[in-house]
C-alpha positions as CSV (number, residue, x, y, z in Angstrom):
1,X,40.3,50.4,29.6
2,X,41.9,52.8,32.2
3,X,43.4,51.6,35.3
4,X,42.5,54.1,38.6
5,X,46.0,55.3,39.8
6,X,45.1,54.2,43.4
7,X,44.5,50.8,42.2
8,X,46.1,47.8,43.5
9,X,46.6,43.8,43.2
10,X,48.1,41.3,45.9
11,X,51.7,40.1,45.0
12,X,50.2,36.6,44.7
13,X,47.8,38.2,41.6
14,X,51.5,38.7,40.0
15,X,53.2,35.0,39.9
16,X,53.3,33.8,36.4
17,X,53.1,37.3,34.5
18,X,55.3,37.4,31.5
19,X,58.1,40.5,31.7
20,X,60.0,42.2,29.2
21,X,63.3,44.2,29.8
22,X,64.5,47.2,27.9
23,X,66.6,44.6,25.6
24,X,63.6,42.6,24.8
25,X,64.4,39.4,27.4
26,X,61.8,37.5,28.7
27,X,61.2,36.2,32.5
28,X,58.6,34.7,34.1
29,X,57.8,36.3,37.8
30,X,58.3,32.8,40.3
31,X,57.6,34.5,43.6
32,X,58.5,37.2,46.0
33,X,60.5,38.0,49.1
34,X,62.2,39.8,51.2
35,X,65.6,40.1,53.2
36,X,64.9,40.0,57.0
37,X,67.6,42.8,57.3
38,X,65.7,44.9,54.8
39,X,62.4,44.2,54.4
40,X,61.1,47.7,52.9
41,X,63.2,46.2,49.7
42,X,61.0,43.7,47.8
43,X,63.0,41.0,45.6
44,X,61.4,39.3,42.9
45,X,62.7,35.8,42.0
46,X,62.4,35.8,37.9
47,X,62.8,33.1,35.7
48,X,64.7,34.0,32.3
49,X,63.7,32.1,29.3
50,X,66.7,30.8,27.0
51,X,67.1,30.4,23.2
52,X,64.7,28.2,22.3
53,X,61.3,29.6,24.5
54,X,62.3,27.1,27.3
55,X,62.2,28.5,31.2
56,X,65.6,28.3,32.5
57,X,65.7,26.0,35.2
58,X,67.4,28.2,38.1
59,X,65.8,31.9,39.1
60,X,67.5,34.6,40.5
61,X,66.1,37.7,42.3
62,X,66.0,41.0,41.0
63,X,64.4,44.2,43.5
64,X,60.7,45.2,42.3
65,X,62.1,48.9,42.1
66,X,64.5,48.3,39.4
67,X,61.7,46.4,37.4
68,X,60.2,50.0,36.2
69,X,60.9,50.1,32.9
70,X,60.3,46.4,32.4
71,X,56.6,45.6,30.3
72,X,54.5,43.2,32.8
73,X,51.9,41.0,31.0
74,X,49.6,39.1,33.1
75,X,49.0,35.4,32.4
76,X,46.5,33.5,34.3
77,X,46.2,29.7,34.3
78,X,50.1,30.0,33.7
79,X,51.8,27.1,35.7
80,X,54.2,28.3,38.0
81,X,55.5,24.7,38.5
């Protein structure tokens, strides 16, 4: 399967995909936002998972531009809960 490169999905299609950084740590995408100083800068509010596959209880927010060489997988059904 090819994805057109003018294709495009609403944030909300994002919430709950699985992402991988460069060193192999996994995160689970809670939600997005913005700063109403700055709202051209999209943050992304991650959830890390620890040691033992849990979700970390806390998120923290990390911009959607510095996310590009992070591997996205979407999950559906996932429980953002």
């Amino acid at each position: 399967m090819q994805i057109g490169k003018n294709s495009s999905l609403s944030l909300n299609e994002l919430k709950g995909a699985l992402l991988r950084n460069e060193h192999g740590a996994e995160f689970r995408i809670h939600d997005f936002f913005v700063q109403l100083d700055d709202a051209t800068k999209v943050l992304v509010s991650i959830r890390e998972y620890d040691d033992e596959g849990n979700l970390e209880d806390g998120s923290c927010g990390v911009y959607l531009s510095s996310l590009k060489n992070w591997s996205i997988q979407l999950q559906r059904g996932y429980s953002n809960d």
